[in-house]
C-alpha positions as CSV (number, residue, x, y, z in Angstrom):
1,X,11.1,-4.0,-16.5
2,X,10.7,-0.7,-17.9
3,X,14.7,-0.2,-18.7
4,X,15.0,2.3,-21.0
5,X,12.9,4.8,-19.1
6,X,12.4,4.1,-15.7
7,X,9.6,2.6,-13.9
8,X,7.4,5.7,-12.1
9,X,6.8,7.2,-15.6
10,X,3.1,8.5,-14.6
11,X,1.5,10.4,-17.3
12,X,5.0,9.9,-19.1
13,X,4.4,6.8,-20.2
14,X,2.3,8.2,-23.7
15,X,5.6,10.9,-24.4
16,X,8.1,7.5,-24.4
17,X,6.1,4.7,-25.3
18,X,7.5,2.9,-28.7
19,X,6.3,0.3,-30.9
20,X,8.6,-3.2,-30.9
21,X,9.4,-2.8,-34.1
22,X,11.4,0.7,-33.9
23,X,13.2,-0.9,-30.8
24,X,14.2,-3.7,-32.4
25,X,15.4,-1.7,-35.2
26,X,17.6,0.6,-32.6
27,X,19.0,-2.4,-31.0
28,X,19.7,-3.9,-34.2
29,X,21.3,-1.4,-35.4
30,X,23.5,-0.4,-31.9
31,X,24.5,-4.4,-32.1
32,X,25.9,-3.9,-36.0
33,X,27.9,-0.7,-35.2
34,X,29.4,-3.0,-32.0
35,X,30.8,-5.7,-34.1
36,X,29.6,-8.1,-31.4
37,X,28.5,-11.5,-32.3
38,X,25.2,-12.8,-32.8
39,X,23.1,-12.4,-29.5
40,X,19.2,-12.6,-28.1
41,X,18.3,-9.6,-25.8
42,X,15.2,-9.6,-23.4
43,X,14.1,-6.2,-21.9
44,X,11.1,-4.4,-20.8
45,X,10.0,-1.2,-22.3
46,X,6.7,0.7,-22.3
47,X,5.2,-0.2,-25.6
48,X,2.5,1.3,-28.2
49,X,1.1,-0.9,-30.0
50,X,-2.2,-0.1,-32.0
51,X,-3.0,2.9,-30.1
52,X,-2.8,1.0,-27.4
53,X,0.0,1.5,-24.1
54,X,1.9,-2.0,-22.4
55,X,4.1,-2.3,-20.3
56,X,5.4,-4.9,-21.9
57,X,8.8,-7.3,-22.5
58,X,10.3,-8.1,-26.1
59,X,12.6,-10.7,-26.9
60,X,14.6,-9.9,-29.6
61,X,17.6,-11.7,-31.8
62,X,20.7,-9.4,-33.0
63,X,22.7,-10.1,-36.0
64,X,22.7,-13.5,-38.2
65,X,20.5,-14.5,-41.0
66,X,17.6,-15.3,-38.5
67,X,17.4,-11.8,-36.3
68,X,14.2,-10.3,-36.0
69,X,11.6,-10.1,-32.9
70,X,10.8,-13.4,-31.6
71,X,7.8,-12.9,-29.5
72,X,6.2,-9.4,-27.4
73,X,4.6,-10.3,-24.2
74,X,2.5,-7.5,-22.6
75,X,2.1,-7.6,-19.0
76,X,-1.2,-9.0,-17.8
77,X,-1.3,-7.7,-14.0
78,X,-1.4,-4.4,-13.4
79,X,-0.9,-3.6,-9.4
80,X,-3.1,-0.7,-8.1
81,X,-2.1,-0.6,-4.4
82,X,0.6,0.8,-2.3
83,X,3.2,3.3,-4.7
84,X,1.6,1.2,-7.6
85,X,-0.9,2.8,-10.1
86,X,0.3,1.4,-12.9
87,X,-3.3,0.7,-14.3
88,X,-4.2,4.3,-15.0
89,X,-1.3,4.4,-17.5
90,X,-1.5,1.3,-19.5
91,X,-4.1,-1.7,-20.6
92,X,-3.8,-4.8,-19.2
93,X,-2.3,-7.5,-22.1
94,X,-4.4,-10.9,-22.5
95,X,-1.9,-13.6,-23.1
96,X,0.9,-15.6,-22.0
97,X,2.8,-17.9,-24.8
98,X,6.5,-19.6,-25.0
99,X,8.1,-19.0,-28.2
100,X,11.1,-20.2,-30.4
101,X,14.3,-18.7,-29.9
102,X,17.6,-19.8,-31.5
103,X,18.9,-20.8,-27.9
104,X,15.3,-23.0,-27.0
105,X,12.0,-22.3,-26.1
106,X,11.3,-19.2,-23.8
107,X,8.9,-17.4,-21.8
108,X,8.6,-13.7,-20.2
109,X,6.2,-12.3,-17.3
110,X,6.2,-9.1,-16.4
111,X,6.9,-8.4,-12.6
112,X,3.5,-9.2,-11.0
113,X,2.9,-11.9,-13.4
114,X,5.0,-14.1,-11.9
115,X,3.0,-13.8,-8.4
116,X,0.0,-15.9,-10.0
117,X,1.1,-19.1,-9.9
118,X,-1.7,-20.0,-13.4
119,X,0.7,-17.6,-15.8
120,X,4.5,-19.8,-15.7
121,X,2.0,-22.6,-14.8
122,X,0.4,-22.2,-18.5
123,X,4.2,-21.3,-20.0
124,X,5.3,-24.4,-18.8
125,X,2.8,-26.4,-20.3
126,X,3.2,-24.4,-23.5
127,X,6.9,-26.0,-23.5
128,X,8.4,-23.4,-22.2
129,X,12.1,-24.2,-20.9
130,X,13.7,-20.7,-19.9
131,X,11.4,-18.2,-18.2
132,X,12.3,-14.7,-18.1
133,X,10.6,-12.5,-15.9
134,X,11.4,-8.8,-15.9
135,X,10.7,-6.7,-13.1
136,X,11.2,-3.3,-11.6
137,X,9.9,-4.0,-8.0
138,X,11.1,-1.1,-5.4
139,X,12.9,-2.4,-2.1
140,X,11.1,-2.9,0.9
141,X,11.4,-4.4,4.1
142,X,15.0,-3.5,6.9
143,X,14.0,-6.2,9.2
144,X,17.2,-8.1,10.2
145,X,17.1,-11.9,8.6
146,X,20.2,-13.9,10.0
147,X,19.8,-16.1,6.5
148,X,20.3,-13.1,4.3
149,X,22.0,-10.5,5.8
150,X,22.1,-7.2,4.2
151,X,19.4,-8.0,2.3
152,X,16.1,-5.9,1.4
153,X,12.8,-8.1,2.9
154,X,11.5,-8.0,-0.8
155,X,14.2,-9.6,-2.6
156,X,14.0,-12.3,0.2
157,X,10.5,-12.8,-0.9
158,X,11.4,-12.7,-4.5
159,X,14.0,-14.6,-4.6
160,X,10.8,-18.0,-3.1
161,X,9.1,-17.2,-5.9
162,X,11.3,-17.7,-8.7
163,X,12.8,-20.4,-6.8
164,X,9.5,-22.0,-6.4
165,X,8.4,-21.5,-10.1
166,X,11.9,-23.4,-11.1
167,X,10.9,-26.2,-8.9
168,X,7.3,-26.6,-10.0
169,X,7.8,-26.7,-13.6
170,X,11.3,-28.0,-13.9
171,X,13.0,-24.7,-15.9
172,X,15.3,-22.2,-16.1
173,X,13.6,-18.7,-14.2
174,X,15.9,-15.8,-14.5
175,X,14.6,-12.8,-12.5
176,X,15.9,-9.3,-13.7
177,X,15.6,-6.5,-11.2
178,X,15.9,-3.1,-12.1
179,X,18.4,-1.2,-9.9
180,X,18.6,2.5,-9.1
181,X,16.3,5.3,-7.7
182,X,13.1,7.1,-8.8
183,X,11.7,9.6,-6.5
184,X,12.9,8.1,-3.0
185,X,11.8,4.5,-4.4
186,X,14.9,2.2,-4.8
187,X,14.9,-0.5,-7.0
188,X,17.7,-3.0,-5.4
189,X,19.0,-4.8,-8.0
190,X,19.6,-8.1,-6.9
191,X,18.5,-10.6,-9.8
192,X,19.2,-14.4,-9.8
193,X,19.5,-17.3,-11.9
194,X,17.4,-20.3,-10.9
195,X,18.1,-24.1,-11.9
196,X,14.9,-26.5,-12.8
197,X,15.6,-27.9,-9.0
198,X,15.3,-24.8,-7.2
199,X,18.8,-24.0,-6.6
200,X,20.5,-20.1,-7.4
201,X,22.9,-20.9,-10.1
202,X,24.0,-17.0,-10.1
203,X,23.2,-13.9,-8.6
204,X,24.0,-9.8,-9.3
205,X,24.7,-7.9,-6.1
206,X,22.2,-5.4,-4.8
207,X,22.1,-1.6,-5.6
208,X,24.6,-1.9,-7.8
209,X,24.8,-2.0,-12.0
210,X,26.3,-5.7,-13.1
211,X,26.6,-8.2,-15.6
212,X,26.5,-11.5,-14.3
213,X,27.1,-14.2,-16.9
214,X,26.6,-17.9,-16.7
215,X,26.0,-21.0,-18.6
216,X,22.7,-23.4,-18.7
217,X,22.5,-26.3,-19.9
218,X,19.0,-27.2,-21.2
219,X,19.4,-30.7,-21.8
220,X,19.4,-30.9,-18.0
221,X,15.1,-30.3,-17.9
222,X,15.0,-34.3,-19.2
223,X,16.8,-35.3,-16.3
224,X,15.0,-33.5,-14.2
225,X,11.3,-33.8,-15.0
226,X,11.9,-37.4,-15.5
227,X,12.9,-37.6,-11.5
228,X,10.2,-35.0,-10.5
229,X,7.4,-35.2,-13.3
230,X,4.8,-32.4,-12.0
231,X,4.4,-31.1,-14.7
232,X,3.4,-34.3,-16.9
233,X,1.2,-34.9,-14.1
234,X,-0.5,-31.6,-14.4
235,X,-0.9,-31.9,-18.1
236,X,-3.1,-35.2,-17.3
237,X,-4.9,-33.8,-14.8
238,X,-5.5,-30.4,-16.9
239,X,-9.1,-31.0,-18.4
240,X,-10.3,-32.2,-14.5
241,X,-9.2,-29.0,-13.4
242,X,-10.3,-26.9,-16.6
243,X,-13.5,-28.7,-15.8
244,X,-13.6,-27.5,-12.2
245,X,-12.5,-24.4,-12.9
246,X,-15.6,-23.9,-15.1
247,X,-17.9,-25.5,-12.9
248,X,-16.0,-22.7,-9.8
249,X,-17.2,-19.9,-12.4
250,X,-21.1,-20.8,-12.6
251,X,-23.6,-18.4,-11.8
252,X,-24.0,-17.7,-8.2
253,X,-26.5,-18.7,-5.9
254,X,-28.1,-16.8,-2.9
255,X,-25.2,-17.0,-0.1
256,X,-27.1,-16.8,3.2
257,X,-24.1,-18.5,5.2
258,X,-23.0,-15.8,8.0
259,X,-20.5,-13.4,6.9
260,X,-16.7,-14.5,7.5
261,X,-15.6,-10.8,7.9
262,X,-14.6,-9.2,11.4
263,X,-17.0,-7.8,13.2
264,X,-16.7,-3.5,13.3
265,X,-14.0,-2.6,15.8
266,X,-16.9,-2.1,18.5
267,X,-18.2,-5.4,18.6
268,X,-14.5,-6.6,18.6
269,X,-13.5,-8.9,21.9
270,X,-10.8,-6.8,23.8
271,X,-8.7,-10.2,23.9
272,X,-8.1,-10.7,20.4
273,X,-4.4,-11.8,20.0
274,X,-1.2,-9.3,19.7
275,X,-0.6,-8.6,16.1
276,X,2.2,-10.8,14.6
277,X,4.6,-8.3,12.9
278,X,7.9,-7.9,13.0
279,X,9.8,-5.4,16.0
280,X,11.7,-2.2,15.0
281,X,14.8,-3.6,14.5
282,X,16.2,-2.8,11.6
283,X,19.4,-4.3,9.4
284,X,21.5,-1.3,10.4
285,X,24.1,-2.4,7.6
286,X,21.4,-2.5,5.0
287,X,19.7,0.7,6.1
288,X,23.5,2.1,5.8
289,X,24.3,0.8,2.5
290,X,20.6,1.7,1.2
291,X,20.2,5.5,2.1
292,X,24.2,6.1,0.8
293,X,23.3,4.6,-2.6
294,X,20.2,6.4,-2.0
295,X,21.8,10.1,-1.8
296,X,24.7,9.3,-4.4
297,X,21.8,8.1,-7.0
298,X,19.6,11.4,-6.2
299,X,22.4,14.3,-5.8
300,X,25.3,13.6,-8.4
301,X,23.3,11.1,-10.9
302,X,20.2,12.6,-11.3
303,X,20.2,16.3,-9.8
304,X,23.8,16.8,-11.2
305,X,25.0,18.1,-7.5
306,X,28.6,17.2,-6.5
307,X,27.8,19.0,-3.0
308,X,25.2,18.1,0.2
309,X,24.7,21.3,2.6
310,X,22.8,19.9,6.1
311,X,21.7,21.7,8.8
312,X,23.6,20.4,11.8
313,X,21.6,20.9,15.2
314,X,23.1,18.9,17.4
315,X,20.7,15.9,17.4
316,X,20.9,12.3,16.4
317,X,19.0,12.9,13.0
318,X,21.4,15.5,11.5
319,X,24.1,13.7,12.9
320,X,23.0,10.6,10.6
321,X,22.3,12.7,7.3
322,X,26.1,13.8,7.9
323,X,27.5,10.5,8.7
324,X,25.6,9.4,5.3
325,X,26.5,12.2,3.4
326,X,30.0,12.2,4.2
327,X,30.0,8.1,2.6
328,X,27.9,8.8,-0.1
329,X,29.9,12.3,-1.6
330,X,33.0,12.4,0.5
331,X,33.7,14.5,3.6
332,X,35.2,17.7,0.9
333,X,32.2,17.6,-0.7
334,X,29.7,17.8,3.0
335,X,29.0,21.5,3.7
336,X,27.5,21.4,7.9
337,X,25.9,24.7,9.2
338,X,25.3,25.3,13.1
339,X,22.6,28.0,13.1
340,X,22.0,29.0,16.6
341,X,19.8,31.0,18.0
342,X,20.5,33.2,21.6
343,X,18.3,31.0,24.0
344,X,20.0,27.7,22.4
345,X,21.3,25.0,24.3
346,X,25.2,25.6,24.5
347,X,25.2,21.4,24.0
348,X,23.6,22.0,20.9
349,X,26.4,24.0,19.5
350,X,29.0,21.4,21.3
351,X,27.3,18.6,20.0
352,X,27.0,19.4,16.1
353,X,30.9,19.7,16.5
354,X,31.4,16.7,17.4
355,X,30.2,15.2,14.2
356,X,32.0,18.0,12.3
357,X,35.1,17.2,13.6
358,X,34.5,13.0,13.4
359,X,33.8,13.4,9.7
360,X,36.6,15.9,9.4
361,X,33.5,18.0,6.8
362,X,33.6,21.9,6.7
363,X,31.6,23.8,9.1
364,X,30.2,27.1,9.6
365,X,27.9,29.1,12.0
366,X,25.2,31.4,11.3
367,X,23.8,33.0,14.4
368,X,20.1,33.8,13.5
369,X,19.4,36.0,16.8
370,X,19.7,39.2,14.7
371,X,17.0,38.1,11.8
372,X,14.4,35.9,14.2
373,X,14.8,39.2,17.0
374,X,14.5,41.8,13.8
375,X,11.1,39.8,12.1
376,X,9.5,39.6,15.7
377,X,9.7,43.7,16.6
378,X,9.3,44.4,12.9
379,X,6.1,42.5,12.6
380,X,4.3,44.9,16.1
381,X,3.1,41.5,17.4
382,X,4.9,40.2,20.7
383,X,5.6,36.3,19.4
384,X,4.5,33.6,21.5
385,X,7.0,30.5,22.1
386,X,5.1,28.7,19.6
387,X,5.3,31.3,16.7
388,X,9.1,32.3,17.5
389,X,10.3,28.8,17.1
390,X,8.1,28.5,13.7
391,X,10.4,31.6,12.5
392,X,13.6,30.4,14.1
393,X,12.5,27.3,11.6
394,X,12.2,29.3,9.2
395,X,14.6,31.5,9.4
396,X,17.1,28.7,9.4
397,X,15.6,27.4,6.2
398,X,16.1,30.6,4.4
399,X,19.6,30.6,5.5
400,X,20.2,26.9,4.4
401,X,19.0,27.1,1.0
402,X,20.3,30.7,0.2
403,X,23.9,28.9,1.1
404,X,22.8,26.1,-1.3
405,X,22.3,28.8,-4.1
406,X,26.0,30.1,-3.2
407,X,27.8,26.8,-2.7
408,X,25.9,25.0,-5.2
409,X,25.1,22.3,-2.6
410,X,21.8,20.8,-2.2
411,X,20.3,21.1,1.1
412,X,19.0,17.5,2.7
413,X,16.3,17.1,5.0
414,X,16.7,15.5,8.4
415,X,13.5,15.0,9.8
416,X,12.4,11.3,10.5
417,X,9.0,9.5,10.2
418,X,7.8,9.9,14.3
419,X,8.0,13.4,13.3
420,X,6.4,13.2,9.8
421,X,3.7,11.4,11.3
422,X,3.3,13.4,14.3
423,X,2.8,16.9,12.5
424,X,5.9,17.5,14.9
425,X,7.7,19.9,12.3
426,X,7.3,23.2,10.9
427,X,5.4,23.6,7.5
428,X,7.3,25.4,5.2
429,X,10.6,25.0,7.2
430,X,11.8,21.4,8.4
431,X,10.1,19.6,5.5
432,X,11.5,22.1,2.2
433,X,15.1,20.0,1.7
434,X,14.3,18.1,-1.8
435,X,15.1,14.9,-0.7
436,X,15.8,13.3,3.1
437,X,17.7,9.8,3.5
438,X,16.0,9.1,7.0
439,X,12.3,10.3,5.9
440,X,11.0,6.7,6.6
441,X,12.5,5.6,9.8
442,X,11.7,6.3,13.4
443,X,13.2,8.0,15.2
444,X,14.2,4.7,17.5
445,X,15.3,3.5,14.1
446,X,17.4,6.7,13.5
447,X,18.7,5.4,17.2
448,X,19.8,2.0,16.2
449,X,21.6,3.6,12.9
450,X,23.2,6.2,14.4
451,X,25.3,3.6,17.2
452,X,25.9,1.6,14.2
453,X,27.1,4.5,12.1
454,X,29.8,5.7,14.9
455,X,27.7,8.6,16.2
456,X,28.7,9.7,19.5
457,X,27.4,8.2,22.4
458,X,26.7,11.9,23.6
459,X,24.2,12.5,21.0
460,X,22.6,9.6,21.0
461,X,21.9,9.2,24.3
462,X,20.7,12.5,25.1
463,X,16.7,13.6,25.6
464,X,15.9,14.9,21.7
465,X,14.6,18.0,21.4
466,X,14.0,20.7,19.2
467,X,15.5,23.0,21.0
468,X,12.8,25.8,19.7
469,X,11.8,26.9,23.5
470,X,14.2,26.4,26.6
471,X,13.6,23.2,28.4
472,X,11.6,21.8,25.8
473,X,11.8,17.8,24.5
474,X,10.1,16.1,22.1
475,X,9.0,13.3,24.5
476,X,7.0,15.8,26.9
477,X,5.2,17.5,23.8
478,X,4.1,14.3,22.8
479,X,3.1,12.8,26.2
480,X,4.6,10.1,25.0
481,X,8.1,8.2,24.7
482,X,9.2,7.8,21.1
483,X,9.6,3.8,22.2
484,X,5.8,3.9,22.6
485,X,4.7,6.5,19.8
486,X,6.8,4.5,17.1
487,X,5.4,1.3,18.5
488,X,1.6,2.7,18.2
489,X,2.8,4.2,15.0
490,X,4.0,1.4,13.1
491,X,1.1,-0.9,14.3
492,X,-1.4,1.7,12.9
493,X,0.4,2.3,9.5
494,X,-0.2,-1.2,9.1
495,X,-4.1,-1.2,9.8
496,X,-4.5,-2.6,13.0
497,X,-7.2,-1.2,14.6
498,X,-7.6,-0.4,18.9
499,X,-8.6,-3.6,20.1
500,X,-5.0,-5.5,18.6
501,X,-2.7,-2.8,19.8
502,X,-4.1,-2.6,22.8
503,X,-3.2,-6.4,23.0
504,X,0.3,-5.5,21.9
505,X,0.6,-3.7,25.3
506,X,0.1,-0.1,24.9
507,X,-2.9,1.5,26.8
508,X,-6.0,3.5,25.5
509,X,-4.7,6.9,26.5
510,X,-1.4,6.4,24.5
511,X,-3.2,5.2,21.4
512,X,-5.7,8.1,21.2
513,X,-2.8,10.5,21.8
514,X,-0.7,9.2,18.9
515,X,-3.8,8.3,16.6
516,X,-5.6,12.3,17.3
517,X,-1.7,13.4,16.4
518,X,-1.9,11.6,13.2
519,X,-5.1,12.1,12.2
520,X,-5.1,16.5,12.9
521,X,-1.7,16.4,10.8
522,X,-2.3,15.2,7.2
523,X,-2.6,18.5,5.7
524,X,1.1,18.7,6.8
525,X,2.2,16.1,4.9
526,X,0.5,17.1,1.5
527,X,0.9,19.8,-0.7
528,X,-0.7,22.8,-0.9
529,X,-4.7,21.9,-1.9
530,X,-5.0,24.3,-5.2
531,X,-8.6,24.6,-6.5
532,X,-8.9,22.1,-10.0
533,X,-10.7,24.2,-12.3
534,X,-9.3,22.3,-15.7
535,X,-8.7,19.0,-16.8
536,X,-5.2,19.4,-17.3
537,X,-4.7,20.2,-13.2
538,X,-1.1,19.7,-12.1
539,X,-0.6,16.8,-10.0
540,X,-4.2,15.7,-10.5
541,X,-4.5,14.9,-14.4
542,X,-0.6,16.1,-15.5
543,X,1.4,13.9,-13.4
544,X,5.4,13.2,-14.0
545,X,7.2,11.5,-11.8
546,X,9.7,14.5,-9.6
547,X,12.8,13.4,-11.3
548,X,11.3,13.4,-14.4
């Protein structure tokens, strides 16, 4: 889906849209100058066609007397939820046929089309005996499953439905995944070859660019229809259910049955069940291999750095975003900077060492006494605690990126999702870096990766702090243990509401701290609000994806 662009296009989609024709013609003309043999292609491309935008798929054959577009299908759903807005950029398409190839009779769906079981349902019946659906579906999911280690949740999930769609309808379903990285979203790769009986017949590895070839045998859907015929059976029963489904489509009548929805959360029973969603654990293997192809993709393939600068404070999360960076780039290429100030803790110093020293990566140290000591007599206001540590932030953040403009290393961000969600940074300072590997894990998460990573045991196991005032750690600012805040955290991220997580064992005192720290800090974790005065406003009606 979307191959020759990239997914995320956003308002990008009207500057890169072509018609099938003029990409057939380009491909056409790319396969003469090859010298290959005859070939069909199948891609997905954003498409204008009659003034109109698609994200749509063409199948197209190359070279022989016969080449020329064999069919354009135009992707009927259009997801609007989660990282998905996909409706504000194209129209929705209105059909779903098989067509004629040279090789048999074929299908496409677009991504989400193949979710609704009516659209390979009605390619099937059309005679349809290869389905191809394109998609460019962003990997989701760390939770450990024994049956497919190293394995994104979503492919998992992915991988059931083509599976399933081969079994109904007794075909061929190949499912092509895009893979790389688009703003922080990885696309995982991954696609599979399913037989008419369910079975993976091939499969491409995840995050990584392949050709997998293999060949099918389409004389092999007469065997196997004949032994499982569902889909002669749904052919007779078709005008029954087209009659239903009319008769399920009549006008409405007056419901005055009670309402099936949940009561408001104060008329909710305090016994209701725990919620059933899976623990913190994570994949640690996955989560490894995922955020190194994660900061190759976004430094040397897209930003065109061959360098990472981080800023190394002693802590598990830094610690991580070296360990990562050193796999991803190479150790020569990992710049690590101790910035101290004169109250910090010597272990902080001792500790960011330690990694330096493991990964055998260059270090230096910047004390920052002199600048944090100069701003705060400069400025004739005595700091508090609170406001030094904000320009000790800061201060190290104007150090880190003026040694990324004279290294020509890109600085990377190390805070993690507790914090994120806590407010528990400094605007302007912690949260500048351009991109961050560990962004969406907690920091129990950051835990679990950091023993599997190789991190010492003497960072890991020690009380995080910021080390911003003497004495301080994260756990007494919060009131909270990370173990509980991430648990609270994650529960409310995926809308339960009080009355379920207090079933999942926290009390009311812990969820109203984490839940008021969430709810004060959302300004922290958005841009700048600019007043719109136009109707071209940047970021409201001119929107491009950041690695545009």
């Amino acid at each position: 889906e979307a191959i020759l662009t990239g997914y995320f296009l956003e308002g990008g989609v009207l500057e890169h849209a072509c018609r099938a024709e003029d990409l057939h013609q380009r491909l056409a003309e790319r396969h003469a100058r090859s010298g290959a043999p005859p070939l069909d292609v199948c891609l997905g491309f954003y498409e204008l066609h009659d003034d109109h935008l698609y994200n749509s798929a063409i199948w197209t054959s190359l070279g022989g007397e016969d080449a020329g577009i064999r069919h354009v299908h135009r992707k009927l759903f259009l997801p609007t939820y989660g990282v998905f807005d996909e409706q504000r950029f194209v129209e929705a398409g209105r059909e779903i046929h098989a067509f004629d190839t040279r090789h048999g009779r074929m299908a496409m769906v677009v991504c989400e089309d193949a979710w609704h079981s009516l659209v390979p349902t009605i390619a099937a019946l059309d005679g349809a005996q290869f389905l191809a659906v394109v998609a460019a579906s962003p990997a989701r999911g760390l939770a450990p499953d024994p049956a497919n280690p190293c394995q994104p949740e979503s492919l998992g999930r992915w991988e059931r439905v083509a599976r399933s769609i081969a079994t109904e309808h007794g075909l061929f379903v190949a499912l092509t995944q895009l893979v790389g990285f688009e703003g922080g979203k990885g696309f995982p790769g991954g696609s599979l070859l399913a037989g008419p009986t369910g079975e993976v017949l091939a499969r491409a590895p995840i995050f990584e660019d392949a050709v997998v070839q293999h060949t099918i045998e389409l004389g092999e859907l007469a065997r196997v229809r004949a032994g499982s015929p569902m889909l002669a059976d749904l052919r007779e029963k078709l005008p029954h259910l087209v009659r239903a489904l009319e008769q399920a489509g009549s006008p409405p009548q007056t419901d005055v049955r009670p309402s099936r929805s949940v009561a408001s959360p104060q008329r909710i029973a305090a016994d209701v069940p725990p919620p059933a969603v899976p623990g913190m654990e994570i994949d640690a293997e996955l989560a490894r291999r995922w955020l190194v192809e994660f900061l190759r993709d976004e430094l040397t393939r897209r930003r065109g750095f061959a360098k990472a600068i981080v800023g190394l404070s002693g802590g598990a999360d830094s610690a991580v975003v070296a360990w990562l960076a050193a796999e991803a780039l190479g150790p020569e290429s990992v710049i690590a900077v101790r910035m101290p100030y004169r109250t910090s803790s010597p272990d902080s110093l001792a500790h960011a060492r330690l990694v330096t020293e493991a990964l055998g990566i260059e270090e230096r140290t910047v004390d920052i006494s002199a600048a944090v000591d100069g701003y705060a007599e400069a400025s004739g206001m005595p700091p508090t605690p609170d406001r030094l540590g904000n320009v000790m932030a800061r201060t190290r953040m104007i150090t880190l990126f003026d040694l990324s403009a004279a290294c020509g290393a890109l600085p990377l961000g190390t805070g993690n999702k507790s914090e994120r969600l806590l407010g528990y940074f400094t605007w302007h300072a912690d949260d500048t870096p351009p991109i961050n590997p560990i962004g969406d894990l907690f920091k129990t998460q950051v835990w679990a990766l950091a023993r599997h990573l190789g991190v010492p045991e003497a960072i890991v196991n020690k009380r995080a702090s910021a080390d911003l005032i003497e004495g301080q750690s994260d756990e007494d600012d919060f009131g909270v243990s990370y173990a509980t805040a991430d648990g609270i955290l994650d529960l409310l991220l995926r809308g339960y509401r009080e009355p379920a997580i207090l079933a999942a064992g926290f009390s009311a005192e812990q969820i109203a701290l984490v839940r008021g720290r969430l709810d004060n800090t959302h300004w922290k974790r958005r841009p700048p609000s600019v007043a719109m005065v136009s109707q071209t406003a940047v970021g409201e009606y001119y929107l491009r994806p950041v690695d545009y």
